[in-house]
VEXDREN-2710 file (C-alpha; in Angstrom, 1 decimal):
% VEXDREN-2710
k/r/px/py/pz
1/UNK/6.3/47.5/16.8
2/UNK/8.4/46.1/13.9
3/UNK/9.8/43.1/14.2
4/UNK/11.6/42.3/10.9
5/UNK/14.4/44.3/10.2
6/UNK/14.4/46.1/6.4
7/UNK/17.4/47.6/4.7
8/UNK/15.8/50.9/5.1
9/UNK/15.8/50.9/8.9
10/UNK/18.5/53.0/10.5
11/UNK/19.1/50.1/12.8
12/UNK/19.9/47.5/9.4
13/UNK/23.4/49.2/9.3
14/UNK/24.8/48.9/12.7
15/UNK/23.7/45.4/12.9
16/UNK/25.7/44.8/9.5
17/UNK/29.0/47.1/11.0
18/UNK/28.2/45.3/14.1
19/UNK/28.3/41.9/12.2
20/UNK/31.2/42.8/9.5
21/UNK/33.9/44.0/13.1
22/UNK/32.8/40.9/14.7
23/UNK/33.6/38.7/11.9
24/UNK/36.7/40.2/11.5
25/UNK/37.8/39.7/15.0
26/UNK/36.5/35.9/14.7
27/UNK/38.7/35.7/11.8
28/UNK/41.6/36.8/13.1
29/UNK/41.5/35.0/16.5
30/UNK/41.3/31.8/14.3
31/UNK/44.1/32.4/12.0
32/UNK/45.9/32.7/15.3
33/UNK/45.2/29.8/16.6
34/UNK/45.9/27.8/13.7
35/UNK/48.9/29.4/13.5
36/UNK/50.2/28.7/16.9
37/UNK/48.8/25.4/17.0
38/UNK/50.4/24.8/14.2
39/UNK/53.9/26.2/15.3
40/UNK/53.1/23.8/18.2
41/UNK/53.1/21.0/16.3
42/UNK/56.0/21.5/14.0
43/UNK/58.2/21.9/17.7
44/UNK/56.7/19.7/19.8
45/UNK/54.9/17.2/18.0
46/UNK/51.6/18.0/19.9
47/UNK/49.0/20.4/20.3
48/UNK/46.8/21.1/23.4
49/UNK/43.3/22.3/21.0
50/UNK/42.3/25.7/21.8
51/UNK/45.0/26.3/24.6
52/UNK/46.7/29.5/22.8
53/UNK/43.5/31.0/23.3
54/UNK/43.1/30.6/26.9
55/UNK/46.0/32.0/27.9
56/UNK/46.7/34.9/25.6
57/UNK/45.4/37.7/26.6
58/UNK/44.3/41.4/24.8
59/UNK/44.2/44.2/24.2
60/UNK/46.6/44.1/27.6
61/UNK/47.6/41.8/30.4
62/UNK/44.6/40.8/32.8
63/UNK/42.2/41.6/30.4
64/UNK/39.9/39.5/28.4
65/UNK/41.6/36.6/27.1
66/UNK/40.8/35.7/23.6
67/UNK/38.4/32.8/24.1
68/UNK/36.5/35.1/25.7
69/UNK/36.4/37.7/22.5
70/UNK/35.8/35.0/20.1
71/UNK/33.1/33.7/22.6
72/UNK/31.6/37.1/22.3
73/UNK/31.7/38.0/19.0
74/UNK/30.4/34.8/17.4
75/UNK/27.6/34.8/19.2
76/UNK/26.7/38.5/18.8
77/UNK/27.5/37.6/14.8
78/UNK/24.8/35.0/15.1
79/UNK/22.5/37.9/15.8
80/UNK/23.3/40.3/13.8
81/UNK/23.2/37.9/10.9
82/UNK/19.5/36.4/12.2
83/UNK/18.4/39.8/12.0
84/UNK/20.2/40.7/9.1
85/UNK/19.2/37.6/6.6
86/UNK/15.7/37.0/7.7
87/UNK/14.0/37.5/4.0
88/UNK/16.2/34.7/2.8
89/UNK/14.2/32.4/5.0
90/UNK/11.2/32.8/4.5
91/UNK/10.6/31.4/0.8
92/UNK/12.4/28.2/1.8
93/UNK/9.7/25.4/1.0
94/UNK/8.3/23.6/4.4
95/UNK/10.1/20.5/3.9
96/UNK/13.5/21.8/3.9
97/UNK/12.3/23.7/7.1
98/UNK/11.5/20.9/8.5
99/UNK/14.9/19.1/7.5
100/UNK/16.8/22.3/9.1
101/UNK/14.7/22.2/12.2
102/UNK/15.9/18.5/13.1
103/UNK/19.2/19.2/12.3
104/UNK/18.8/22.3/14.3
105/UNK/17.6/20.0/17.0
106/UNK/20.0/17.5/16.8
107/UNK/22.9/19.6/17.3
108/UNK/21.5/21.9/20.6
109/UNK/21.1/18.5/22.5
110/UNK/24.6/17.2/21.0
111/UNK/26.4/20.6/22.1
112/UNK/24.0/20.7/25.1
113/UNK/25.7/17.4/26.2
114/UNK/29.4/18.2/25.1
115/UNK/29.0/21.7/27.6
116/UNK/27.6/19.9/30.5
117/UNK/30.0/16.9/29.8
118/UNK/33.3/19.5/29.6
119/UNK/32.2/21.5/32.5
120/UNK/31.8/18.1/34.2
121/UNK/35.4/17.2/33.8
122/UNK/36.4/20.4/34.7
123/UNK/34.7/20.4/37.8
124/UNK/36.4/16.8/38.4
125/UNK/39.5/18.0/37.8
126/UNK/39.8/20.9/39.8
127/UNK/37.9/18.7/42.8
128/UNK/40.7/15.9/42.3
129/UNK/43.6/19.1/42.5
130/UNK/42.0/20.3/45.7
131/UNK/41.5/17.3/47.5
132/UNK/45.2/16.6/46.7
133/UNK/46.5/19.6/48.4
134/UNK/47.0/21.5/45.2
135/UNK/45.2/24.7/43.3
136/UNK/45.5/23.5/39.9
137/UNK/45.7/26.1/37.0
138/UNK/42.2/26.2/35.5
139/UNK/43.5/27.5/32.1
140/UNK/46.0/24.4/31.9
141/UNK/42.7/21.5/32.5
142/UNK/42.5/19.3/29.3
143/UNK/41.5/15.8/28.5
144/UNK/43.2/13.6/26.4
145/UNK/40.4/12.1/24.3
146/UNK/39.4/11.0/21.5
147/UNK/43.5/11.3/20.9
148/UNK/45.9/12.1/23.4
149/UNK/48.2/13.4/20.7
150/UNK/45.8/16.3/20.4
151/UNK/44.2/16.9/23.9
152/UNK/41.5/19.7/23.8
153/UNK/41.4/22.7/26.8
154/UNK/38.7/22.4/28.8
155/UNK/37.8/26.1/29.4
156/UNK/38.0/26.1/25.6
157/UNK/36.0/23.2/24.2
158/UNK/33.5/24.2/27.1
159/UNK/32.9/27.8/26.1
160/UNK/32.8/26.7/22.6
161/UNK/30.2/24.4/23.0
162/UNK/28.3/26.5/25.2
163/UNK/28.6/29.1/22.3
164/UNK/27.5/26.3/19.7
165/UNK/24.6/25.6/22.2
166/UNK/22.8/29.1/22.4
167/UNK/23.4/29.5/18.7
168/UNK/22.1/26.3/17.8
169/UNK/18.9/26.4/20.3
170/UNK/18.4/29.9/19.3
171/UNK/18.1/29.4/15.5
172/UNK/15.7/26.3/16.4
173/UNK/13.7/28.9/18.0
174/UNK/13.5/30.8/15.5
175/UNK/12.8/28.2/12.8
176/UNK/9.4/27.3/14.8
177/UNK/8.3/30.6/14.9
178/UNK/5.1/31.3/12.3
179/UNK/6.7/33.0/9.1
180/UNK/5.1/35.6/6.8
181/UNK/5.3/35.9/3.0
182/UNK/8.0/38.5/1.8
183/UNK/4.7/40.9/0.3
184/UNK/3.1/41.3/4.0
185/UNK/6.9/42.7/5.3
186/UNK/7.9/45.0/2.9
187/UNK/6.9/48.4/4.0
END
């Protein structure tokens, strides 16, 4: 069984189509929301980070909203592209590995801790609506910090970082797997 993927393979072009639609669709989900957070500003004065997102929904009403497509797709990019680019790691020199792999680390526990601490509040906050007689509106939870000015959604900034954290652990993993040289792969 092959493991690497060369530019031969009949698979090495759907993962690049795969990776090229999904791109596009990260794209332009984020040109939307900078748009309409900036249109935000401009009325109000004020944002709410990553709210558009939650609440628009596509292709139609009651479908997937698009936090959930640009969920999806960047973390199927991440794929596709760590199957795609693997010959450009391996002649990076040991030390530079190394320096990634810390780095690596460093951000899965850092967007390990944002996810559980988002989900946390979100947990708190729909607890707090309940016990006071109310259902809140889950797409509506944010929290004011660092800057109330620019309060983040919470279903946003958690899916985000739960998105940061698979991509982030997963490319650790890979890092500490044993590597070849470029002349045992090639068929």
């Amino acid at each position: 069984m092959k493991v690497h993927l060369q530019e031969n393979d009949p698979s090495y072009k759907i993962f690049l189509y795969v990776f090229y639609v999904s791109a596009f669709i990260m794209c332009s989900i984020t040109i939307f929301g900078f748009y309409a957070m900036i249109q935000e500003w401009i009325t109000k004065g004020t944002y709410v980070m990553g709210e558009v997102l939650v609440k628009t929904e596509f292709p139609t009403p009651h479908f997937a909203k698009l936090l959930t497509w640009l969920f999806f797709t960047s973390i199927v990019s991440w794929y596709c592209v760590s199957r795609l680019g693997w010959k450009k790691t391996v002649t990076v020199s040991k030390w530079k590995l190394t320096m990634v792999q810390l780095m690596l680390l460093g951000l899965a526990v850092i967007t390990l801790y944002e996810t559980i601490y988002n989900f946390i509040l979100l947990n708190a906050q729909i607890t707090a609506g309940m016990i006071n007689g109310v259902t809140p509106d889950i797409d509506s939870l944010t929290v004011a910090y660092p800057d109330p000015n620019r309060p983040w959604n919470l279903i946003f900034a958690t899916k985000m970082f739960l998105a940061a954290f698979l991509i982030s652990s997963h490319a650790f993993y890979l890092s500490t797997r044993p590597r070849k040289s470029i002349q045992e792969l090639d068929p």
